[in-house]
N, C-alpha and C positions, 0 to 999 in steps of 0.2 A: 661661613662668615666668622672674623673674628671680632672679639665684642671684650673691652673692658667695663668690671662691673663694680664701681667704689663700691664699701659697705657692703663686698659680697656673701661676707661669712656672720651675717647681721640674720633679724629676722625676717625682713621682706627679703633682701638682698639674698639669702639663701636658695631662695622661693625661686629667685629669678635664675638663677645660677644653673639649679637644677634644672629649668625648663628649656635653658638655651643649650643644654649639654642634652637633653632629649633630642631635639632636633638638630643635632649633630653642628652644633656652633663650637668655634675654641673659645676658650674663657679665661679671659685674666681676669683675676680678683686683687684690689685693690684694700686691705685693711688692714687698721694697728690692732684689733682686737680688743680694745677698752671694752667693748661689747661683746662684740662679734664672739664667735667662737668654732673653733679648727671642726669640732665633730657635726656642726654644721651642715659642715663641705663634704660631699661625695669624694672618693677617690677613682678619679678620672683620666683617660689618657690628654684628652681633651684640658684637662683644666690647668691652672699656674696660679699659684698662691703667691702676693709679694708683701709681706709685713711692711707698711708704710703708711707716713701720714698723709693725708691727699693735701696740705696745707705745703707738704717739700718738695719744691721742681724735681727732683732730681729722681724721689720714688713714683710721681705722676707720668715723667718721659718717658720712666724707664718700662710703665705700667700702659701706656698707650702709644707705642710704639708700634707699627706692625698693624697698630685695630683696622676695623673698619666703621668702628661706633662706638659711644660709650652712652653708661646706663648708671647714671648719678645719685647713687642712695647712703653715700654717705653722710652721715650728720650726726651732734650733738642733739638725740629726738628730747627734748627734754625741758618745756617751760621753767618750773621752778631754778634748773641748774643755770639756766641761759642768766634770770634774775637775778641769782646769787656771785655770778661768773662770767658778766658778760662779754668780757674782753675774749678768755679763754675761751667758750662758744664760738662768737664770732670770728676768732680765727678757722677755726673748724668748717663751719657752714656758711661763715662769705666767701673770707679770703680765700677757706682752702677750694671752693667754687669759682672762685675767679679762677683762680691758678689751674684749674681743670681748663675752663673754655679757652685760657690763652694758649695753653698746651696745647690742647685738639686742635686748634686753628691754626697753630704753628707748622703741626704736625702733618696738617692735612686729613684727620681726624674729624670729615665735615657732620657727620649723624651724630645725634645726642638725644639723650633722653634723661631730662631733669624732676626729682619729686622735690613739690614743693608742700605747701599743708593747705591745710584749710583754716588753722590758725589766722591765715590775711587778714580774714574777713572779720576778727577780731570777736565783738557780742552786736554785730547787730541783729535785729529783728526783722529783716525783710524775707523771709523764707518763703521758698526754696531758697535758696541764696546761688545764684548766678554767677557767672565770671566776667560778668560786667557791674556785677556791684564793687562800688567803691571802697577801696581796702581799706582796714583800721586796726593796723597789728597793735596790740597793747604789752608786748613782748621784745626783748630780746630776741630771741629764738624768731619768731614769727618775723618781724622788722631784716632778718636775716634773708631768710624764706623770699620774702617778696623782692629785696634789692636783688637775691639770683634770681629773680625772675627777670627784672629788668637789663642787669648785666647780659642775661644770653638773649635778651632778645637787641639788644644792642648789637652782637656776635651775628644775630639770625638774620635782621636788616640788612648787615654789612655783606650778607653772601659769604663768613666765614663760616657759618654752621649751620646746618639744616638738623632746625632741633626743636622740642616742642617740650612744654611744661605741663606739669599734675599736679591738681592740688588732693592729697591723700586726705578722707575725710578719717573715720573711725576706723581703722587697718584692726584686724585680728585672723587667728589662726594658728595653728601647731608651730613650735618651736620660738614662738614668744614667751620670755621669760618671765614668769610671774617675779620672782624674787629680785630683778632688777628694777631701779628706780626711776626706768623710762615708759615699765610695762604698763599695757594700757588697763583699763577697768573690767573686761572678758578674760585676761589670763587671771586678773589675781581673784577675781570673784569665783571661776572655777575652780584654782588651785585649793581656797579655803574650802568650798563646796565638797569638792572632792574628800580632800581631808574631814571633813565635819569643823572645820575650825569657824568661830565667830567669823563674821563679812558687818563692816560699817558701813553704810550708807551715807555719804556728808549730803545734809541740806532734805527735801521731806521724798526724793526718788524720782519724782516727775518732772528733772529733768530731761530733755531728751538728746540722743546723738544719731548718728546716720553710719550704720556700723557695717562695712565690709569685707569680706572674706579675700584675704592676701590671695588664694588664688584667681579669685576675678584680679584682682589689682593687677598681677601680675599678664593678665589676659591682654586687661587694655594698654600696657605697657609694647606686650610684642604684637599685638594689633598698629601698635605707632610706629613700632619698629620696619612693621611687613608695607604698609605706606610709604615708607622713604625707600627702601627699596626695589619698591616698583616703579622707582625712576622719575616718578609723577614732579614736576615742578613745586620749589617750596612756596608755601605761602608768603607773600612781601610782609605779614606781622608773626609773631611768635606764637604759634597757638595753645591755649591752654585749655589743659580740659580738668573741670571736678571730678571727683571718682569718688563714687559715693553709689548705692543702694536707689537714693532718693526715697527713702521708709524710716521715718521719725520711729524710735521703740527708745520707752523710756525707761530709766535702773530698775523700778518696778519691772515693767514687763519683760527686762532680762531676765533679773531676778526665778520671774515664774517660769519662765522656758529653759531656764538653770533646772529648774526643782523636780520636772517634770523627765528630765535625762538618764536612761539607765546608768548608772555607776554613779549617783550622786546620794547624800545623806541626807533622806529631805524626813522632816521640814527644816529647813534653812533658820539658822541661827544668826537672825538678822539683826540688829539696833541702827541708830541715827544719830549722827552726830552733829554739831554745826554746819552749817551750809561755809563753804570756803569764798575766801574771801579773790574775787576775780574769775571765779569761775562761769562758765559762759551755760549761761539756761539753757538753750535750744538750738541746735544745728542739725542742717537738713539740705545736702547736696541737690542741683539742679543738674542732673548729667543728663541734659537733651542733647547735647552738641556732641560729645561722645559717642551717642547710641546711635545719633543721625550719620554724622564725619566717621568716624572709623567702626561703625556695625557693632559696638559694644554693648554685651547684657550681660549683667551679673546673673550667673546660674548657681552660686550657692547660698538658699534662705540662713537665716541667724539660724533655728536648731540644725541644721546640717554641721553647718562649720561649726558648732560651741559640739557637737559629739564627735567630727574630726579628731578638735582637740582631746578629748577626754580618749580616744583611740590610740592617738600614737604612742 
């Protein structure tokens, strides 16, 4: 199978690269590297590295040519910068998402596989939160997020794409970078952990998130992939599935299953800061339709994957 992968020298994107290159897939990679990064990437007979934007027809054709599916993780992952920059974002994670679907349909490039967030869902309070609750992105970034979602399924209805959408709840795991301004709350709590260095807490800890291990993500990913391949007829709507744990654990009880980790400097040198301003209390994935539809279970609990990380 050949597969291009945006964002594949990214943190999930790495994850997927290397797993489709286990099971003997060729792999174009699709990234400018604002993020990503070369060491990343295996060196592979199998693989193709093309430095490009996914927003330039020209590095997208040249990047999905040949495929036989593509695997959409690239993005601008970044609330605050979306806020600060929303144009430049948006070209990233719409346009340059449009400009993916129109390619692959042009191309003949009918499989796809899009991440979207969990951001949609915005702060409300109906948890679990489902994929039928009603969106409420409060973001940039998020308001992005959800138009791809509706773009490819406009693509999907049409019979040009046979492709299905993820909403990524709390992603973590090895080679997320704590010191970039995207990483999530599990690399840089560790990193500091690690170090003995001070850890903030903003707001009193019991917030909660739904925090999952990139290699499940990356599970239900080619479990969506091995679906379209088995030829089976697409669905007449776009299906989207959350991905998520569905296990509320709050910065507290990170925090303690932090403390508790060989290689860490405990007791944690913790304080609290102001609660931020738009930050969303409590999220907690409904991945019934996931585990039911494509056999999906997440097999690594929170201290597995947070002592992964401290391994590699």
């Amino acid at each position: 199978m050949k597969v291009l992968v945006t964002g594949g020298a990214g943190f999930i994107g790495s994850h997927m690269v290397r797993a489709l290159l286990e099971r003997g897939a060729h792999v174009n990679v699709l990234d400018d590297f604002s993020t990503g990064k070369r060491e990343n990437l295996p060196a592979a007979d199998g693989l193709r590295v093309i430095e490009g934007d996914v927003a330039d027809p020209g590095a997208v054709r040249a990047a999905l040519e040949g495929r036989d599916a593509f695997i959409h993780l690239a993005a601008v992952a970044s609330v605050e910068r979306s806020v600060q920059e929303p144009l430049a974002t948006h070209r990233t994670n719409l346009q340059g998402s449009i400009q993916l679907f129109e390619a692959a349909a042009r191309l003949g490039v009918r499989r796809g596989l899009y991440a979207s967030s969990a951001a949609v869902y915005g702060d409300s309070t109906n948890l679990p939160l489902a994929t039928t609750e009603a969106p409420r992105p409060l973001s940039p970034y998020a308001a992005d997020k959800l138009a791809g979602e509706h773009y490819l399924a406009f693509y999907h209805r049409g019979g040009r794409l046979n492709a299905t959408a993820f909403r990524f709840f709390n992603v973590f795991g090895p080679r997320q970078d704590p010191a970039s301004p995207y990483s999530g709350v599990i690399s840089i709590f560790l990193d500091r952990a690690r170090r003995g260095a001070p850890i903030t807490v903003y707001g009193d800890g019991e917030q909660t998130r739904d925090f999952v291990y990139v290699g499940d993500v990356v599970a239900a990913l080619l479990a969506a992939l091995d679906r379209q391949n088995d030829g089976a007829s697409a669905p007449s709507e776009l299906p989207v599935y959350n991905v998520g744990r569905s296990e509320r654990v709050s910065l507290l009880q990170l925090l303690a299953t932090i403390e508790r980790l060989p290689g860490v400097r405990a007791p944690l040198s913790v304080s609290h800061g102001p609660a931020r301003e738009g930050d969303i209390r409590h999220s907690l994935a409904d991945s019934t339709p996931l585990r039911t539809v494509l056999g999906w279970r997440p097999r690594t609990s929170l201290a597995e994957g947070l002592a992964a990380i401290l391994t590699e």
